[in-house]
PAZAPA-4460 file (N, C-alpha, C; in steps of 0.05 Angstrom, whole numbers, plus 32768, in hexadecimal, padded with zeros to 4 digits):
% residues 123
    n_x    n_y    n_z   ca_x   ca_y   ca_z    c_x    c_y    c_z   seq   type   mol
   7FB4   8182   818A   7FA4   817A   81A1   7F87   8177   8199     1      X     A
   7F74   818A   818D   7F61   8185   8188   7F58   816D   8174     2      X     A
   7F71   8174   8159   7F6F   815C   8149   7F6D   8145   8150     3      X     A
   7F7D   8139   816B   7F7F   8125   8178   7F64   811C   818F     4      X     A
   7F60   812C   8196   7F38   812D   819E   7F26   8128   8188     5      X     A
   7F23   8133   8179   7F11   8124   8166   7F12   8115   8157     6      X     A
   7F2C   810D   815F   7F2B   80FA   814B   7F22   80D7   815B     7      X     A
   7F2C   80E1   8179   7F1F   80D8   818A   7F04   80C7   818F     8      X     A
   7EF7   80E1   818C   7ED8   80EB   8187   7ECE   80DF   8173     9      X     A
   7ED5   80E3   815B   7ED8   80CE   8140   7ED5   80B3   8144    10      X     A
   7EEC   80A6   8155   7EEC   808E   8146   7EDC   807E   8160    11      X     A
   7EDB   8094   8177   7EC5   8086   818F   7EA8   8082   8188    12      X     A
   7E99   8092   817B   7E7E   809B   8176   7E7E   807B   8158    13      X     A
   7E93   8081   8144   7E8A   806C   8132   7E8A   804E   8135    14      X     A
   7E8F   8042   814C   7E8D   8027   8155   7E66   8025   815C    15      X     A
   7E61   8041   8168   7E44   803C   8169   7E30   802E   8155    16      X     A
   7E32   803B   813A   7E14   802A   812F   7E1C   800F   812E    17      X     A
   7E37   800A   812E   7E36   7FE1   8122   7E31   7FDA   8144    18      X     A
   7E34   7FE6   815B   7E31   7FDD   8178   7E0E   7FE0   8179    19      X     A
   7E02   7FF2   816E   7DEB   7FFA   816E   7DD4   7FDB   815A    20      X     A
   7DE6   7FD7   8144   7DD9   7FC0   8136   7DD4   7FAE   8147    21      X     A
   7DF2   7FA3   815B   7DF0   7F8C   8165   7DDB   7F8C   8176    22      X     A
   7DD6   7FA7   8189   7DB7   7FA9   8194   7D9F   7F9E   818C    23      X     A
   7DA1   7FB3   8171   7D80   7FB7   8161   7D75   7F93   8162    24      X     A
   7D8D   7F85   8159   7D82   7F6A   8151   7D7D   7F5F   8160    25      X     A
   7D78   7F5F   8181   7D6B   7F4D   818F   7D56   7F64   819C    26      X     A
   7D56   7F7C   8199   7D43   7F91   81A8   7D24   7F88   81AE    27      X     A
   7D1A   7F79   8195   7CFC   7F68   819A   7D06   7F52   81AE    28      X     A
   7D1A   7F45   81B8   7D14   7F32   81CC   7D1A   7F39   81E3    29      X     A
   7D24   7F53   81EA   7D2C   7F4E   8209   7D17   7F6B   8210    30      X     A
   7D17   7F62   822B   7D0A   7F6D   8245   7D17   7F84   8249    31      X     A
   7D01   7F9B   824F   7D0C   7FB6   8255   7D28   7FBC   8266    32      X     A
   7D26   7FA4   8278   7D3C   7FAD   828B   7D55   7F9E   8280    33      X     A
   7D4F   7F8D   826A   7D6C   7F8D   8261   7D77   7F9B   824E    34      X     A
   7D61   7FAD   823C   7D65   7FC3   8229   7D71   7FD3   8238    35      X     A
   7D69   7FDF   8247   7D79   7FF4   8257   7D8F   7FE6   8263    36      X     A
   7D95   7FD2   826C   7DB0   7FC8   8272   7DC9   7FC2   825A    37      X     A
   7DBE   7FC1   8244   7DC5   7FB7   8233   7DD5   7FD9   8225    38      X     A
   7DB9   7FEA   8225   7DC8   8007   8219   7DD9   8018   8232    39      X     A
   7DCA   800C   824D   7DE2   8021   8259   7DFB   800D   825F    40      X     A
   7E03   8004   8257   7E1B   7FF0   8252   7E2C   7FFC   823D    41      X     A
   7E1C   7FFE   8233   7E2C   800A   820D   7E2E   8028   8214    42      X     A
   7E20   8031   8223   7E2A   804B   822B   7E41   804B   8240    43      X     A
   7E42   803A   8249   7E64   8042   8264   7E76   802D   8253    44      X     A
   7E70   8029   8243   7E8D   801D   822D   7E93   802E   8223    45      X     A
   7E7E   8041   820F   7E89   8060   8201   7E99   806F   820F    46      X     A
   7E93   8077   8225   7E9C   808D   8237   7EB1   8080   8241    47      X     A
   7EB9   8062   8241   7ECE   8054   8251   7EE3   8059   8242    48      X     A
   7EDA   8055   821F   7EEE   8051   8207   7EEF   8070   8201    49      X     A
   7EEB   807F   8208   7EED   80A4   81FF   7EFD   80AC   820F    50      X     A
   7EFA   80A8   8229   7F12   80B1   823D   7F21   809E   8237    51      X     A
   7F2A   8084   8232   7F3D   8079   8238   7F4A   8083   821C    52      X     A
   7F43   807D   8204   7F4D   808F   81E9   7F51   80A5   81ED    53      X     A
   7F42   80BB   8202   7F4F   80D5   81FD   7F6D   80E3   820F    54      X     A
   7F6A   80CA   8229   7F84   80C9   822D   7F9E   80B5   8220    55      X     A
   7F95   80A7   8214   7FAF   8092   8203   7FC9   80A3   81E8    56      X     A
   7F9E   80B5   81D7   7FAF   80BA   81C1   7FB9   80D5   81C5    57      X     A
   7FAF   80F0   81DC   7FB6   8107   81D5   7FD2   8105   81ED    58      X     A
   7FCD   80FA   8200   7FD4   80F2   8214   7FEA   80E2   821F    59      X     A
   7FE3   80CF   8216   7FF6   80B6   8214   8008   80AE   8202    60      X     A
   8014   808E   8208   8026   808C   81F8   801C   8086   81D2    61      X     A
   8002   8081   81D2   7FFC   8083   81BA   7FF9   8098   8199    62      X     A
   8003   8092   8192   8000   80A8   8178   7FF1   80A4   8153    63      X     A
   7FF6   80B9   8146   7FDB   80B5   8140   7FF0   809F   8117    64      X     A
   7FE1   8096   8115   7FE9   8082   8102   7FD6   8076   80F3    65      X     A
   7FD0   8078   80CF   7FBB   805E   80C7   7FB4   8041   80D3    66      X     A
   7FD6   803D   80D7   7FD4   801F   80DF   7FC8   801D   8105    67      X     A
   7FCA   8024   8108   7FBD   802E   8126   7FA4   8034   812A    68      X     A
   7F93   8043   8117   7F7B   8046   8117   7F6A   8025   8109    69      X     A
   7F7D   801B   80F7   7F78   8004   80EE   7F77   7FF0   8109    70      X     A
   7F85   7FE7   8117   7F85   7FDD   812A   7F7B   7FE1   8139    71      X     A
   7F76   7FFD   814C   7F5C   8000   815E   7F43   7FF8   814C    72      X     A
   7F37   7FFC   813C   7F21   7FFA   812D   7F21   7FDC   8130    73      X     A
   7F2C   7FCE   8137   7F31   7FAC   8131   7F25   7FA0   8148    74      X     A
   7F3A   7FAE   816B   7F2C   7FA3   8177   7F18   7FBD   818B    75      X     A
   7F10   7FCF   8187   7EF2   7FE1   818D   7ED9   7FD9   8192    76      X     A
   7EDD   7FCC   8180   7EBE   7FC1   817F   7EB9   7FA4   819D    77      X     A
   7ECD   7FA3   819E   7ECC   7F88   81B5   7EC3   7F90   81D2    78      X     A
   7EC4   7F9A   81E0   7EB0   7FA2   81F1   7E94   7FA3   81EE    79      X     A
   7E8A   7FAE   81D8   7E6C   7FB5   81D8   7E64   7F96   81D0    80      X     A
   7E76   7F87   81C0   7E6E   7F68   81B9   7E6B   7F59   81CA    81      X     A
   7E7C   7F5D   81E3   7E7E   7F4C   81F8   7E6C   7F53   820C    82      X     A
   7E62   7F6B   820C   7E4D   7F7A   8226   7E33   7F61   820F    83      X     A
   7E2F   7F6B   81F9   7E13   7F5E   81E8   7E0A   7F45   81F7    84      X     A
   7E21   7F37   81ED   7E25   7F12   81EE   7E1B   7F09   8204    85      X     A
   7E2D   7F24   8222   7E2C   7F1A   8243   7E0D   7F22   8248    86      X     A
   7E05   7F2E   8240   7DEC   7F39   8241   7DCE   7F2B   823C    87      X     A
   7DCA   7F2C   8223   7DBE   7F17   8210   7DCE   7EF9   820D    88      X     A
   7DC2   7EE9   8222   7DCB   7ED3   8229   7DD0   7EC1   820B    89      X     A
   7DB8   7EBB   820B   7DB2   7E9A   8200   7DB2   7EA7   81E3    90      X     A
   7DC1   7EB6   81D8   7DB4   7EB4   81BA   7DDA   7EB6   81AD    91      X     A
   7DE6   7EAA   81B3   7E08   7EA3   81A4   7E0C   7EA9   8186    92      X     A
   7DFA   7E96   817C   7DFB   7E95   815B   7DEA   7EAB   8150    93      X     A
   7DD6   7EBA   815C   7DD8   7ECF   8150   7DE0   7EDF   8157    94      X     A
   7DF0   7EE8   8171   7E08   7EFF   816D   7E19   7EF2   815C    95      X     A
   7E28   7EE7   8153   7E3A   7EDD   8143   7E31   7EEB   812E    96      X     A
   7E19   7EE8   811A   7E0A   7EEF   8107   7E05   7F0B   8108    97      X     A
   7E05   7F11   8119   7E04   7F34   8115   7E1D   7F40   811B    98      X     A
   7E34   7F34   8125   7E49   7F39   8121   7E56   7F3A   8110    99      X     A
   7E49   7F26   80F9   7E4E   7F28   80DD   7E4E   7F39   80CF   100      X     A
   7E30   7F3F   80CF   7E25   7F5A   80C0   7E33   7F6E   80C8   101      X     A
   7E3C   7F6F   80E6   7E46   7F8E   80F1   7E5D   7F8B   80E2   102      X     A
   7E73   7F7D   80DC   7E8F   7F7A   80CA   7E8B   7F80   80B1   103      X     A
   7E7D   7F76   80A2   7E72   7F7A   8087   7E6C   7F97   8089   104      X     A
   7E5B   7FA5   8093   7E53   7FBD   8096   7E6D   7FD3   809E   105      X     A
   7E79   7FCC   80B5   7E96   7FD5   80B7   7EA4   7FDA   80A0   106      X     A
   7EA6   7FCA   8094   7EC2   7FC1   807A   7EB9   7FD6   8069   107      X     A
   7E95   7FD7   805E   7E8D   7FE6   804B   7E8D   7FF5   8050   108      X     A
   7E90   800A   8065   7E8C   8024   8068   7EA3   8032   8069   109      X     A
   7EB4   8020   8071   7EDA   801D   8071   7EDE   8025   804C   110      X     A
   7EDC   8018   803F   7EE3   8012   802F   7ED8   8027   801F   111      X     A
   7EB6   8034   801C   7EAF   8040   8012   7EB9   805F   8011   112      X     A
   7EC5   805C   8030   7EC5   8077   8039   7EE4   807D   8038   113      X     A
   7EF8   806D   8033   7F11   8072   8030   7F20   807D   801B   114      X     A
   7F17   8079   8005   7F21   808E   7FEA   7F18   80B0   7FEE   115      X     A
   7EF9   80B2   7FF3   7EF7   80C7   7FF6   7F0B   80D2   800F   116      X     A
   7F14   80CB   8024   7F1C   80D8   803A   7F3E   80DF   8030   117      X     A
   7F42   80C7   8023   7F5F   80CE   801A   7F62   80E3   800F   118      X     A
   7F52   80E8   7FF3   7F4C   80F9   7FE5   7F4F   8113   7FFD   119      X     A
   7F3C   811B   800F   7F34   812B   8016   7F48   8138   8032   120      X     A
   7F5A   8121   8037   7F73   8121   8048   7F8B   8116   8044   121      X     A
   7FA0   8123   802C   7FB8   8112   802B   7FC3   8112   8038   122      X     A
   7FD5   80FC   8033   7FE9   80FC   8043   7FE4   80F0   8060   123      X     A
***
């Protein structure tokens, strides 16, 4: 049970910095009141995707699997993309572009960070 909370907790909190990039990159153009609309947005997605994860996987019919964590990780990130986009109107092509970066950045940290974890968790 606990293992299944943090891991929760884990994979809720790490969608933040690539959701956090997609911010930073328009933060010089928008207006206070859409900054704050913009982060408390991304805040009731977290808390939407934490309860809804913490009842699915400890909870629910979901269980715990590589290929599973592969797959949530796939589509996670799509809420905070789609709050950005609805938000920050007029700028398309560069969310696209920082969407980019956030994947690239994804993959590397994926990638970097997956031998050591194996290593450090068989099986």
């Amino acid at each position: 049970m606990l293992y299944d909370i943090m891991t929760v907790i884990i994979i809720t909190l790490s969608i933040m910095p690539p959701a956090m990039l997609q911010y930073y990159a328009f933060e010089p153009l928008l207006t206070e009141r859409k900054k704050r609309l913009v982060l408390g947005g991304y805040a009731v997605i977290l808390l939407a995707k934490l309860f809804f994860l913490l009842y699915m996987i400890p909870f629910g019919p979901w269980s715990h699997s590589y290929s599973f964590y592969k797959k949530l990780f796939t589509v996670i990130w799509i809420p905070h993309f789609i709050w950005a986009v609805a938000v920050i109107r007029p700028f398309l092509f560069r969310h696209l572009y920082v969407f980019s970066v956030r994947a690239t950045l994804t993959i590397f940290i994926h990638t970097v960070l997956a031998p050591p974890l194996a290593g450090l968790f068989p099986g």
